[in-house]
Steps between C-alpha positions, in 0.01 A plus 500: 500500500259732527247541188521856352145703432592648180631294182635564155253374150479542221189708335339481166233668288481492165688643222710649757866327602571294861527656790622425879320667746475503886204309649338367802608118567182308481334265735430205491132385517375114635668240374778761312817533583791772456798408272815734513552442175812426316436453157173520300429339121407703233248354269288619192148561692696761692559662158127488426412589831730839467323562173197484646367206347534255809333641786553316810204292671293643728703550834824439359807745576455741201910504439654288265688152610366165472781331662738542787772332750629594836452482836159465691488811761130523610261233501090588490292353754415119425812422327554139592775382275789787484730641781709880498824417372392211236643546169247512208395569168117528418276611186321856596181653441755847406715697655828324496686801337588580828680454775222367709185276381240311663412138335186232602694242704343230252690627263828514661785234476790434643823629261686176370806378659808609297317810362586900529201750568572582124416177376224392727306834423491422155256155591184564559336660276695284236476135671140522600391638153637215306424270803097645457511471134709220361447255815215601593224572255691369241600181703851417336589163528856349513569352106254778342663790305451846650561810248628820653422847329781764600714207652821728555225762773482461829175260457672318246794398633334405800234304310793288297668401824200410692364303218819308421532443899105337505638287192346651204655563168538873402493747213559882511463782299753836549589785257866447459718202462679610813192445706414192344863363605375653880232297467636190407772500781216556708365174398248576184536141288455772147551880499310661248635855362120640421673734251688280256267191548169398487404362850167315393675309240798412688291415848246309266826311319629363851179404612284768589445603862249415777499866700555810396606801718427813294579872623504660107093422384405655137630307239645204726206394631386349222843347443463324836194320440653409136811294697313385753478109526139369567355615920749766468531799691551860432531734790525880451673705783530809285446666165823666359338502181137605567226363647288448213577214306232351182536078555440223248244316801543144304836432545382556941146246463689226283795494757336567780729779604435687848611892428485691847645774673615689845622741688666443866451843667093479541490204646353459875824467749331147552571432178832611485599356823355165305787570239743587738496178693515303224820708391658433842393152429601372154734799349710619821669128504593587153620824551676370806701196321610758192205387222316823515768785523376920477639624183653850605496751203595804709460670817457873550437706818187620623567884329577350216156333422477693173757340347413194613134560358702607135712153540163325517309660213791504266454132487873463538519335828533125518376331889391793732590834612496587846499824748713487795423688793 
């Protein structure tokens, strides 16, 4: 088939609503390749990014899209690894609001058998965020207790079944008792309904917890290091509550508690490719045998990216949204 020169994508700017516009299919540059895409994941920095407070790195597509499946069409010179015609998924630099984007080859993989260009696009960004933070810089071991912060999103539910699958013991917090039951099917050993409970006191009454993943900040932070056992971690991924935060330092020198912090999308493609191939390695199997499944919250088509963009700030959503191309 042959590969068209123009493509449909979505535009943004801020304050103003989504748009689909005609464009010029990109190229890809060494060690890129071209991904007819399928399906791309919607996540939160795309939000930020529309409202101008998440500009993209330097040399990064400037449209929105961290995340994307398809097929590989084009391959840049000094791609060793990936062929035309291979299925994939891959984490993006931008762009995959669209039905053509260009990804590092590091930070391709390959989609996982059994899985639909729906679910597979809604990976990356996910899998090799909590695979970065929780297994990575956090170093969760099998028989610690992992708590989850926004365990019914697309992080969280990921987060529960990848922690439950590496053997650990898991809590997670959610805003309704529905997505506290979500989160216990999906594994979570205690669901904790944030607005009719007190998750310090009932994390601290079953024993506290070893890691923390926390994507709300403010007033939780210090609530974290309260619960924490001693040489726990605390690892923020985001800040739905604020950035600044005013900490009681005590309770982090007499435990000896590590708080850090990350993003995914700055990181040198050596880096991610780093991630990536420990993905393929340790979570793929998973993903493969059933542990680790996408939770699907709801698809829409590429002209209907507003809506999806309303589904995701209304908080409503419980796994992922998607755009189909």
């Amino acid at each position: 088939m042959l590969k068209p020169q123009t493509m449909r994508r979505v535009a943004h700017a801020p304050d103003r609503p989504l748009t689909v516009v005609t464009d010029d299919v990109p190229r890809p540059g060494p060690h890129d390749v071209l991904i007819r895409v399928a399906a791309a994941g919607v996540n939160r920095p795309d939000l930020m990014q529309r409202a101008g407070l998440y500009p993209p790195p330097p040399g990064a597509p400037p449209a929105l899209g961290l995340e994307a499946a398809g097929e590989i069409v084009e391959l840049g010179a000094g791609v060793a690894r990936w062929h035309v015609g291979d299925k994939v998924t891959a984490l993006l630099a931008g762009g995959g609001y669209a039905e053509f984007a260009t990804a590092h080859e590091g930070a391709v993989l390959p989609i996982p058998a059994g899985l639909s260009p729906i679910e597979a696009a809604a990976l990356p960004e996910t899998v090799m965020t909590v695979w970065a933070n929780v297994f990575d810089a956090a170093a969760l071991q099998p028989g610690e207790t992992l708590l989850v912060h926004g365990g019914a999103s697309g992080i969280g539910t990921t987060a529960i079944q990848m922690a439950k699958a590496h053997g650990a013991r898991v809590f997670a917090t959610a805003g309704d008792d529905a997505k506290v039951k979500l989160c216990e099917r999906l594994g979570a050993d205690r669901g904790v309904n944030y607005r009719s409970e007190d998750f310090e006191a009932v994390v601290r009454d079953l024993g506290g917890a070893d890691v923390v993943l926390d994507m709300v900040g403010g007033p939780y932070v210090q609530k974290n290091l309260n619960l924490l056992n001693d040489r726990g971690r605390c690892v923020m991924i985001a800040f739905l509550q604020g950035p600044q935060v005013e900490l009681n330092l005590m309770r982090l020198m007499l435990k000896r508690l590590t708080l850090t912090g990350s993003t995914l999308r700055s990181r040198p493609n050596e880096e991610k490719a780093r991630i990536a191939r420990a993905v393929e390695r340790q979570v793929w199997p998973w993903v493969e045998a059933g542990k680790v499944k996408p939770v699907i919250d709801s698809a829409f088509p590429l002209t209907e990216a507003e809506a999806a963009h309303a589904r995701l700030q209304s908080g409503a959503h419980a796994g992922k949204i998607v755009l189909t191309m």
